[in-house]
One Martini backbone bead per residue (centre of mass of N, CA, C, O) as a GRO file, in nm:
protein
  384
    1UNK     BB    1   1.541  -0.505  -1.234
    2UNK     BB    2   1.312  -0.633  -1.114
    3UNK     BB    3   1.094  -0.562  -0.848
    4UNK     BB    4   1.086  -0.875  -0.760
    5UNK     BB    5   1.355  -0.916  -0.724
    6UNK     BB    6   1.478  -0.658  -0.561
    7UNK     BB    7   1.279  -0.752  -0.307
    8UNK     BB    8   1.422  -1.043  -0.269
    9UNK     BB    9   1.698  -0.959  -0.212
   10UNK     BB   10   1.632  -0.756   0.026
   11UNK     BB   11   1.547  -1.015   0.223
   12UNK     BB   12   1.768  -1.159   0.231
   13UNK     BB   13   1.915  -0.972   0.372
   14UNK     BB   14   1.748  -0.891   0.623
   15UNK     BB   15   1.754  -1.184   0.714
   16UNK     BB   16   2.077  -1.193   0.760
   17UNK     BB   17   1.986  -1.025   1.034
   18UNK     BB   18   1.967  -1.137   1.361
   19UNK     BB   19   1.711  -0.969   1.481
   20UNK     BB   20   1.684  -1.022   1.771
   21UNK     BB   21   1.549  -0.855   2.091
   22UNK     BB   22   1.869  -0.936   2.231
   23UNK     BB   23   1.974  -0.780   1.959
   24UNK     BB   24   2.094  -0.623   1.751
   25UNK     BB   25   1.982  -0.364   1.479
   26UNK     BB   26   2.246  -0.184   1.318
   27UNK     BB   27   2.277  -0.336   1.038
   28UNK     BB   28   2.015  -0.306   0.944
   29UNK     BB   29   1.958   0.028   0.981
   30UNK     BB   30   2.197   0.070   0.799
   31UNK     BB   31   2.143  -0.077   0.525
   32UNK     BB   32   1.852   0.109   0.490
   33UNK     BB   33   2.002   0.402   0.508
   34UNK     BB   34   2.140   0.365   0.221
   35UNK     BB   35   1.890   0.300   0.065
   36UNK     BB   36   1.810   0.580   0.124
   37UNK     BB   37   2.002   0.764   0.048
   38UNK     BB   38   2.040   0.691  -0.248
   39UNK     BB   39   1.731   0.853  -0.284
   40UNK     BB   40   1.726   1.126  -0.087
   41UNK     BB   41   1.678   1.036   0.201
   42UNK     BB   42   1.624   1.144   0.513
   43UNK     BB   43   1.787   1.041   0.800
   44UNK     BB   44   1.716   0.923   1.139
   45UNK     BB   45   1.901   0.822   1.385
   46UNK     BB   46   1.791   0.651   1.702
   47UNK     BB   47   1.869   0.530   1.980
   48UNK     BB   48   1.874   0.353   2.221
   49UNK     BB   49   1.927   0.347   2.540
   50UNK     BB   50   2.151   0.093   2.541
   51UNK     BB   51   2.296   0.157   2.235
   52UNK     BB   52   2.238  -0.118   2.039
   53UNK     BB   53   1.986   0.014   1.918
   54UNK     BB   54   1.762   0.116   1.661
   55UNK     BB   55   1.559   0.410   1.477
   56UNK     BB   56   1.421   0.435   1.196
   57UNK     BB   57   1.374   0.775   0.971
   58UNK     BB   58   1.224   0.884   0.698
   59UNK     BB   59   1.230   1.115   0.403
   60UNK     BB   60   1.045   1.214   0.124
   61UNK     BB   61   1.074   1.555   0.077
   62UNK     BB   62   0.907   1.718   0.304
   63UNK     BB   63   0.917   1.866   0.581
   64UNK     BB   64   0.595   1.796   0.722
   65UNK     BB   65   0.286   1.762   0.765
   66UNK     BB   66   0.070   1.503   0.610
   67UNK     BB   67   0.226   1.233   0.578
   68UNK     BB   68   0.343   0.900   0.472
   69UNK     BB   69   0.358   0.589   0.679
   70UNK     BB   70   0.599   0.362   0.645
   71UNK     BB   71   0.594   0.049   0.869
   72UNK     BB   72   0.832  -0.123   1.085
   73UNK     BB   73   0.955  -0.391   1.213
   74UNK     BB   74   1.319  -0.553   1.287
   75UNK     BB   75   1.247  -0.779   1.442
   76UNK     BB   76   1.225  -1.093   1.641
   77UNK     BB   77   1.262  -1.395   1.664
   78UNK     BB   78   1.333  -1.701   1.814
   79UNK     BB   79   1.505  -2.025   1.720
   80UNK     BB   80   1.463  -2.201   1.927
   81UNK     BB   81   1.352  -2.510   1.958
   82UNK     BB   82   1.322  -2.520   1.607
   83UNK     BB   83   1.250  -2.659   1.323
   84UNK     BB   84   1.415  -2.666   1.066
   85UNK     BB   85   1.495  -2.736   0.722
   86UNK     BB   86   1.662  -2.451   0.707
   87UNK     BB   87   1.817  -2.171   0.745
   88UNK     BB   88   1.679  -1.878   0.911
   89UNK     BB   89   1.925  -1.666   0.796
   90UNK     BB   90   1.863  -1.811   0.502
   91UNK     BB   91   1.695  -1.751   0.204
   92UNK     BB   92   1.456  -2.023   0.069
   93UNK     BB   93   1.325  -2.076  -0.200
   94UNK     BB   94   0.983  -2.218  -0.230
   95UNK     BB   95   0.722  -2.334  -0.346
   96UNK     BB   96   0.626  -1.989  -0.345
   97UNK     BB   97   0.845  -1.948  -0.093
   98UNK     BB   98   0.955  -1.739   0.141
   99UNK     BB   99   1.253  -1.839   0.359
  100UNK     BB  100   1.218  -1.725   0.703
  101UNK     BB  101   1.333  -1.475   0.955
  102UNK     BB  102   1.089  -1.262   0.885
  103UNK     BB  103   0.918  -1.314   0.628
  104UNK     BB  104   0.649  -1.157   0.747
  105UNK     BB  105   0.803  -1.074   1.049
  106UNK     BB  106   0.809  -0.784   0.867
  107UNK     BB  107   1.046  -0.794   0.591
  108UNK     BB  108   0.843  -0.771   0.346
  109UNK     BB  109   0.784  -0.500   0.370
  110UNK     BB  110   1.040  -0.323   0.414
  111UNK     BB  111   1.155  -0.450   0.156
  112UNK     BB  112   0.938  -0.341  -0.036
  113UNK     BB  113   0.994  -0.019   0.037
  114UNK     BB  114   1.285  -0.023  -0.051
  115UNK     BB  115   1.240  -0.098  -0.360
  116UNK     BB  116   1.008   0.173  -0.384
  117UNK     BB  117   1.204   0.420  -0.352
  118UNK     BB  118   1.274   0.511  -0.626
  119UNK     BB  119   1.031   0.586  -0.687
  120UNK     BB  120   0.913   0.787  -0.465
  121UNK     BB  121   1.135   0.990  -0.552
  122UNK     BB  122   1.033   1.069  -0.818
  123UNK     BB  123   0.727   1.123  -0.739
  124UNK     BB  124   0.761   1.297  -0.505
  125UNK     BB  125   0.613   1.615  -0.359
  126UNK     BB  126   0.404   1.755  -0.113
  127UNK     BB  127   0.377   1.499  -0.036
  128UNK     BB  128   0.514   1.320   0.254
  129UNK     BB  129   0.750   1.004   0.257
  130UNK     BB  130   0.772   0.758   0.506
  131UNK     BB  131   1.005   0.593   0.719
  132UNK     BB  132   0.982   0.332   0.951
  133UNK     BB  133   1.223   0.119   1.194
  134UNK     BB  134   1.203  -0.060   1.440
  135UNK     BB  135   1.245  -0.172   1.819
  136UNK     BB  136   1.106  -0.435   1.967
  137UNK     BB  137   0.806  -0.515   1.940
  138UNK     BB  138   0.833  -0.830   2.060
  139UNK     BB  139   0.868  -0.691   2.376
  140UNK     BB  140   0.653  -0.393   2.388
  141UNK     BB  141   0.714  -0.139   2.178
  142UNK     BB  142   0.937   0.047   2.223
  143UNK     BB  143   1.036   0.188   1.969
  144UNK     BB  144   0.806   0.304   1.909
  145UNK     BB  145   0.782   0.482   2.185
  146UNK     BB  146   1.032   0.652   2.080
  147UNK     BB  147   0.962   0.774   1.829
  148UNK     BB  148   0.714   0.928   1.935
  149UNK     BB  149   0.852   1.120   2.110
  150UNK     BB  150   1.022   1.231   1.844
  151UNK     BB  151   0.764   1.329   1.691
  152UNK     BB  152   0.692   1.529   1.948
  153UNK     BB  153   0.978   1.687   1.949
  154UNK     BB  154   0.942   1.789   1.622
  155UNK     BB  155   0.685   1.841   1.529
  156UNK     BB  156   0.574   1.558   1.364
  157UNK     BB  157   0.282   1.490   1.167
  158UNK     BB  158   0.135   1.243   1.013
  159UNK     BB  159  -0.159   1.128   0.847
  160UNK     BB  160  -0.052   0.854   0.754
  161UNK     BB  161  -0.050   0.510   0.864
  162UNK     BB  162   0.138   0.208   0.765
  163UNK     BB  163   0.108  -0.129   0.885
  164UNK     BB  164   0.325  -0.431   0.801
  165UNK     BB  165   0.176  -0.638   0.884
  166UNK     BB  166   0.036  -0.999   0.849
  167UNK     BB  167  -0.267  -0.957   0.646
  168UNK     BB  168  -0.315  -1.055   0.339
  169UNK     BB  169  -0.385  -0.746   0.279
  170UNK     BB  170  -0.593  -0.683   0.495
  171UNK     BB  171  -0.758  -0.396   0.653
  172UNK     BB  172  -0.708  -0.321   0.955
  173UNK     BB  173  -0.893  -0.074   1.236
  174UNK     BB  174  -0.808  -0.296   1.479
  175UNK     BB  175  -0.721  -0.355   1.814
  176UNK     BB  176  -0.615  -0.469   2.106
  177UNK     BB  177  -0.468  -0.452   2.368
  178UNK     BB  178  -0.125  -0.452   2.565
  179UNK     BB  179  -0.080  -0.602   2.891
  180UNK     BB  180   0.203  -0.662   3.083
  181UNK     BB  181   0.289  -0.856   3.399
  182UNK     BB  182   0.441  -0.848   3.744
  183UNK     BB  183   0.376  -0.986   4.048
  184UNK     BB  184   0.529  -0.911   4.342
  185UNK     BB  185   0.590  -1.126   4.649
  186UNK     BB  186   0.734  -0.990   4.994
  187UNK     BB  187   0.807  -1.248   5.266
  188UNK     BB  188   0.815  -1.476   5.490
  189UNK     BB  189   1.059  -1.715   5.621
  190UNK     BB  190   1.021  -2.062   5.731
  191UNK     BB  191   0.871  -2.300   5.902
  192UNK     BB  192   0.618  -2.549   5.807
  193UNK     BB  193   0.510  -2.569   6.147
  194UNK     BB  194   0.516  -2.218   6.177
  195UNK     BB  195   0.285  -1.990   5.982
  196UNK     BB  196   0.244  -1.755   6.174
  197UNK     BB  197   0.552  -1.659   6.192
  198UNK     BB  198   0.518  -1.636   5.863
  199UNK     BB  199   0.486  -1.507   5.494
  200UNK     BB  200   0.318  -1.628   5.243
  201UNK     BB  201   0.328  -1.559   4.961
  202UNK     BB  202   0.197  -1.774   4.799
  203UNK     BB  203  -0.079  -1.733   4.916
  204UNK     BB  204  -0.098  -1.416   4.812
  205UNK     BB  205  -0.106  -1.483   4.539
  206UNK     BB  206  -0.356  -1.664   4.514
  207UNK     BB  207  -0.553  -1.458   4.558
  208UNK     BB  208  -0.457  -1.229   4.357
  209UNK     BB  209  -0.574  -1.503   4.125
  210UNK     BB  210  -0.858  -1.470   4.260
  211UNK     BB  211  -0.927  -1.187   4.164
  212UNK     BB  212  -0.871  -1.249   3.830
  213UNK     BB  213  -1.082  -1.428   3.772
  214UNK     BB  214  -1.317  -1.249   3.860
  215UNK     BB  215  -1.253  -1.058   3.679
  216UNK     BB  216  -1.252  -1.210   3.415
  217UNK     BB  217  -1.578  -1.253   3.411
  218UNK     BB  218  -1.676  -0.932   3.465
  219UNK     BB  219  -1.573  -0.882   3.173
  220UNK     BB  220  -1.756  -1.021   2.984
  221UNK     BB  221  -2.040  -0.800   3.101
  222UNK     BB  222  -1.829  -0.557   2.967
  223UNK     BB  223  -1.943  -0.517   2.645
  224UNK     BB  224  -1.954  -0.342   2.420
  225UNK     BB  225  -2.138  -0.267   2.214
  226UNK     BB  226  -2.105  -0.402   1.885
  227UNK     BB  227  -1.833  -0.544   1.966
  228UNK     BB  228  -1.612  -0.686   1.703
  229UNK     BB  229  -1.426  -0.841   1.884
  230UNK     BB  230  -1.252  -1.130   1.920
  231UNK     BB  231  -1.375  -1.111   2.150
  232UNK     BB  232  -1.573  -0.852   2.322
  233UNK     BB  233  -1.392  -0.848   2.535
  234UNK     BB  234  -1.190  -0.827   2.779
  235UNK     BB  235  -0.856  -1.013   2.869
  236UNK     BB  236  -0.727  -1.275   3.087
  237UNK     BB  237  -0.409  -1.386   3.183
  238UNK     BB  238  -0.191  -1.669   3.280
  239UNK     BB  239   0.111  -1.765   3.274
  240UNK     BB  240   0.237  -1.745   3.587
  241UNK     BB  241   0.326  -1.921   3.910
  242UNK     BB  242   0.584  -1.840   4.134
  243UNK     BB  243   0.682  -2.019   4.442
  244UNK     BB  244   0.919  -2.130   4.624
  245UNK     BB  245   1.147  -2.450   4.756
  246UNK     BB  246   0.974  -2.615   4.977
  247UNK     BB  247   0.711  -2.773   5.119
  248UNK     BB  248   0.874  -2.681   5.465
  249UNK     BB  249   0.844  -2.399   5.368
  250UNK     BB  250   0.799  -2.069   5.362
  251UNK     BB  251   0.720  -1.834   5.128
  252UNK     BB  252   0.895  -1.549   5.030
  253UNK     BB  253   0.842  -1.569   4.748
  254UNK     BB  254   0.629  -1.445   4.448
  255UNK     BB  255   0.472  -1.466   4.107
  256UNK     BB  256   0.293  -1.289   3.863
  257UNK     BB  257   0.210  -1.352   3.518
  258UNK     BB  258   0.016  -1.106   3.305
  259UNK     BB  259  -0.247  -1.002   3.142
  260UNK     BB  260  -0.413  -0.788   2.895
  261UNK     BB  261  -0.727  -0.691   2.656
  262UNK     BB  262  -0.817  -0.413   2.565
  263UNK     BB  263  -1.106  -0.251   2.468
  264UNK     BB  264  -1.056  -0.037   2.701
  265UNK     BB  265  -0.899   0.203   2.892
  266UNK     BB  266  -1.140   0.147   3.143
  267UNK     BB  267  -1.057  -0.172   3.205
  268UNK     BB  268  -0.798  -0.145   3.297
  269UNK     BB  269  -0.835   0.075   3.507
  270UNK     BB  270  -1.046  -0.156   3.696
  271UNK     BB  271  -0.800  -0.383   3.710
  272UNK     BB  272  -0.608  -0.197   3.861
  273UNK     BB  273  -0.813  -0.107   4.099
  274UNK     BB  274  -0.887  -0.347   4.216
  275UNK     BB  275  -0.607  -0.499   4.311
  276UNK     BB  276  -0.510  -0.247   4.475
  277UNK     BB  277  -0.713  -0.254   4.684
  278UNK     BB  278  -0.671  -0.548   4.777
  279UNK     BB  279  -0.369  -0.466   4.879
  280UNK     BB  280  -0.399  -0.239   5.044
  281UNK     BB  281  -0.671  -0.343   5.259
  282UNK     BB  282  -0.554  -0.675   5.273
  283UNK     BB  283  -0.306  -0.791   5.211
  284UNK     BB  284  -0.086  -0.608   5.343
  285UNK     BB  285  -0.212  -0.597   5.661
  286UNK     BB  286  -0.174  -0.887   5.682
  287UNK     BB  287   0.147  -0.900   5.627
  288UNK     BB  288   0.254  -0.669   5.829
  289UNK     BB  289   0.176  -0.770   6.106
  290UNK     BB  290   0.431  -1.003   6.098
  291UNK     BB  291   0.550  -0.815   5.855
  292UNK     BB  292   0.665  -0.484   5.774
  293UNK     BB  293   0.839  -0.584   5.501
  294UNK     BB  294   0.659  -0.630   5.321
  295UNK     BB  295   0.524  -0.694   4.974
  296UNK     BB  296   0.377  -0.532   4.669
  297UNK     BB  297   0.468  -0.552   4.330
  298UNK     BB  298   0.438  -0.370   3.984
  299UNK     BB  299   0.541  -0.493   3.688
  300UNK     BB  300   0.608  -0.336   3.410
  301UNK     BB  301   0.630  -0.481   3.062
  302UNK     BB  302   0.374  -0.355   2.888
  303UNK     BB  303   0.224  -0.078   2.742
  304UNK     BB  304  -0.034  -0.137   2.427
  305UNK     BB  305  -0.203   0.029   2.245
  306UNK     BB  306  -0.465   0.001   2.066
  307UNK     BB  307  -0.669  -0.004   1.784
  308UNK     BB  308  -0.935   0.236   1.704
  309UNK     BB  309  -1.201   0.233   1.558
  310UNK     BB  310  -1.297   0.469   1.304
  311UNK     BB  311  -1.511   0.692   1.137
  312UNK     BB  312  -1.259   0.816   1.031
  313UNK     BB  313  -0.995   0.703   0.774
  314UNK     BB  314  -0.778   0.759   0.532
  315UNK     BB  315  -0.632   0.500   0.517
  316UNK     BB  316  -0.857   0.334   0.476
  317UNK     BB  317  -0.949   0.464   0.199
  318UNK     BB  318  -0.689   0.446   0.043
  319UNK     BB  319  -0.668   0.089   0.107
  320UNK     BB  320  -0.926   0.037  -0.047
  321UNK     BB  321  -0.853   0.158  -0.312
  322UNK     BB  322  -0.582  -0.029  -0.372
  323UNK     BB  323  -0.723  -0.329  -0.253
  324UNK     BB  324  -1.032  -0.343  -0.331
  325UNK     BB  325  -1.216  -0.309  -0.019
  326UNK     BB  326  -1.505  -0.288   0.127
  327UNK     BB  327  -1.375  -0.342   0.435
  328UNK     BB  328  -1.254  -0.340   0.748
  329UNK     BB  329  -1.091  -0.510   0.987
  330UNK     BB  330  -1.032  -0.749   1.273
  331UNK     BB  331  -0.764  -0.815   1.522
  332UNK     BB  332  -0.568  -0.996   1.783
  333UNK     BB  333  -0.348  -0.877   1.725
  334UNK     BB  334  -0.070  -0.697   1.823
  335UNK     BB  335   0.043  -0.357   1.725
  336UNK     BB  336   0.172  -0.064   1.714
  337UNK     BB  337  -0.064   0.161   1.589
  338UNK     BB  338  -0.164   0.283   1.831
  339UNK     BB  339   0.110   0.448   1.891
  340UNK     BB  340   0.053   0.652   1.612
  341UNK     BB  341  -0.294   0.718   1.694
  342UNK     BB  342  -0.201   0.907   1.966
  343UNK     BB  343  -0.070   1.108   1.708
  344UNK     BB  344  -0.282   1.183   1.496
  345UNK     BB  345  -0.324   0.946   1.323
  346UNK     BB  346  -0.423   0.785   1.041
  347UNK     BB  347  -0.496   0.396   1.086
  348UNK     BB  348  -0.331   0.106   0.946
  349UNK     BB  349  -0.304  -0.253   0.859
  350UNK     BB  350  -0.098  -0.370   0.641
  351UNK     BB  351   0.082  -0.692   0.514
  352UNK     BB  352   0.224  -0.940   0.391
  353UNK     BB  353   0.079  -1.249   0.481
  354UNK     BB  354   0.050  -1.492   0.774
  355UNK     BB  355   0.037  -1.482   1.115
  356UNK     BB  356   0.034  -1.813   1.107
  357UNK     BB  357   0.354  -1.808   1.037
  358UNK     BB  358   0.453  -1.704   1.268
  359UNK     BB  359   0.701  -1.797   1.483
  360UNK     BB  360   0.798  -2.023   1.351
  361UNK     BB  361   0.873  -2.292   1.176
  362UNK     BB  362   0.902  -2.230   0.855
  363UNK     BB  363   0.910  -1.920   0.745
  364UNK     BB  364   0.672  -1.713   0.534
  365UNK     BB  365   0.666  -1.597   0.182
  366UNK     BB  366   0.399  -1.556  -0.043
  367UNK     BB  367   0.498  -1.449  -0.393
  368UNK     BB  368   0.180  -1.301  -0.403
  369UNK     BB  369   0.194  -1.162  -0.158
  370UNK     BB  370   0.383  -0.956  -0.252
  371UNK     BB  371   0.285  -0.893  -0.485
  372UNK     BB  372   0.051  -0.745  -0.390
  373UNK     BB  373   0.203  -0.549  -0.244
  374UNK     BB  374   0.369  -0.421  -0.479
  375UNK     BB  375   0.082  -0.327  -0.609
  376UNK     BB  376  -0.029  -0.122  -0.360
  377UNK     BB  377   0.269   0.052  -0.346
  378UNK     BB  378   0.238   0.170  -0.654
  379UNK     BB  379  -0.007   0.316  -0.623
  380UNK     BB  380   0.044   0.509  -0.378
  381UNK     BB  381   0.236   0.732  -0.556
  382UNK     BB  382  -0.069   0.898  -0.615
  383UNK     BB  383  -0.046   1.035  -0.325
  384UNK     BB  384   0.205   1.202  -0.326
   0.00000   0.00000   0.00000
């Protein structure tokens, strides 16, 4: 069986696995854990905390520092309320286009790296060639954080990880940090025609969501000389912001959904110590005089740390010798890399498809796409 038509078989399979955030991944890294098997590679799965999930990791190879890491998400995004032309978990070839859901996010990745895999079992050498796949990507990158831990705990670490997010293929050094919060506001309640009496969540919640707007601006005027992300500054959204019963209640209750793309982890730092100040020294001291028992806290729903260009970077001279690139981009959107770069690999994003197709109805992958990833994929065995 040719190689694209193997790779292609094997993405069937993947799709047809659906794994939503929501639901179990232990199917597909079952399955993927078996091809990875037949091939001779060392194979280690791990439980995520709730014990629905896992993450595999594998080697062929010496266990050592220094081999090759491909990476993806094994996670998907849901298909609720998106138009779909034909079922999302079973694969469609349309006029060179594999559809499906993850089809490009970022199951076309994984596909051709298992199809690759008895290749690189015969090829290499002294340096090992890993696999990694993860889960929950899409909702906050728990699974790299689970696995970064377990290869600290093992003391072992790749010198080159290549993360196989849908980039057209070219190779991408750099990307902003997500971090993602919620800050709940706890008031009291009373009648509306009495608003001394009662403590206004909803009220202090409006400042504090003024208080991120004029953040929002001086960090404008705070971009890194040179920065080449665009925009070039960190950036803040309010994505929501709920609280209150009725007209004539005073809401005890408010939250604030927020979000920030820190440029540099100092930006970040910035905005959250200023917010803090603003709790504790205003919003706080007023609220606790009418009700003792006010409250303001920040729930972290997750801190993502950004992919940041090194001027040294193996992955990346690699990946331009392979893919014929004569320089590195950034992009806006985040995925695992930085939580890999945090472990002293140098790292590239780079994998077939395009952003654009992501998480949409009738997601794909365009198969020159996959053809292009396949002929990087068979070149890499020589760095082995």
């Amino acid at each position: 069986m040719e190689l694209r038509d193997r790779t292609c078989e094997i993405l069937g399979d993947l799709i047809a696995f659906p794994t939503l955030s929501s639901d179990s991944n232990q199917a597909l890294i079952a399955y993927a854990a078996g091809l990875l098997e037949d091939c001779g590679a060392k194979v280690d799965l791990t439980s995520s905390p709730c014990g629905t999930k896992a993450n595999l990791f594998a080697t062929l190879g010496p266990e050592v520092d220094g081999g090759i890491l491909l990476s993806g998400h094994s996670d998907v995004v849901p298909v609720t309320d998106q138009d779909w032309s034909s079922d999302p978990f079973v694969m469609a070839e349309r006029d060179g286009r594999l559809y499906g859901r993850g089809a490009c996010d970022m199951k076309g990745f994984i596909a051709a790296t298992l199809a690759m895999a008895p290749t690189y079992a015969a090829q290499v050498g002294a340096r090992p060639l890993h696999f990694a796949f993860t889960y929950d990507e899409e909702i906050g990158c728990f699974g790299a954080q689970h696995l970064a831990a377990d290869l600290q705990t093992r003391g072992l670490t790749p010198g080159v990880a290549i993360i196989g997010e849908p980039t057209e293929m070219r190779v991408i050094e750099g990307h902003k940090g997500c971090y993602e919060y919620s800050t709940h506001f706890h008031g009291l309640e009373g009648h509306g025609s009495a608003p001394d009496l009662g403590v206004n969540a909803v009220e202090y919640a409006v400042r504090y969501v003024a208080e991120l707007l004029q953040l929002k601006q001086r960090l404008r005027g705070m971009a890194p000389a040179g920065s080449r992300f665009d925009p070039p500054w960190t950036t803040v959204n309010l994505g929501a912001l709920q609280g209150g019963v009725a007209h004539n209640v005073i809401a005890s209750k408010a939250k604030v959904d927020w979000e920030m793309r820190p440029v540099t982890a100092s930006d970040a730092d910035f905005v959250k110590t200023a917010l803090r100040q603003l709790c504790e020294n205003e919003l706080l001291p007023e609220m606790r005089r009418t009700y003792p028992e006010a409250d303001i806290t920040l729930e972290t729903i997750g801190e993502v740390a950004g992919l940041l260009p090194m001027e040294q970077n193996e992955a990346r001279r690699i990946m331009a010798e392979l893919t014929g690139a004569n320089g590195a981009d950034l992009v806006a959107f985040g995925t695992e890399a930085g939580i890999f770069q945090a472990l002293g690999m140098d790292v590239v994003v780079c994998g077939p498809g395009s952003i654009n197709q992501a998480h949409k109805a009738d997601e794909y992958l365009a198969l020159d796409q996959l053809d292009q990833c396949l002929t990087v994929l068979q070149r890499l065995k020589e760095h082995l």
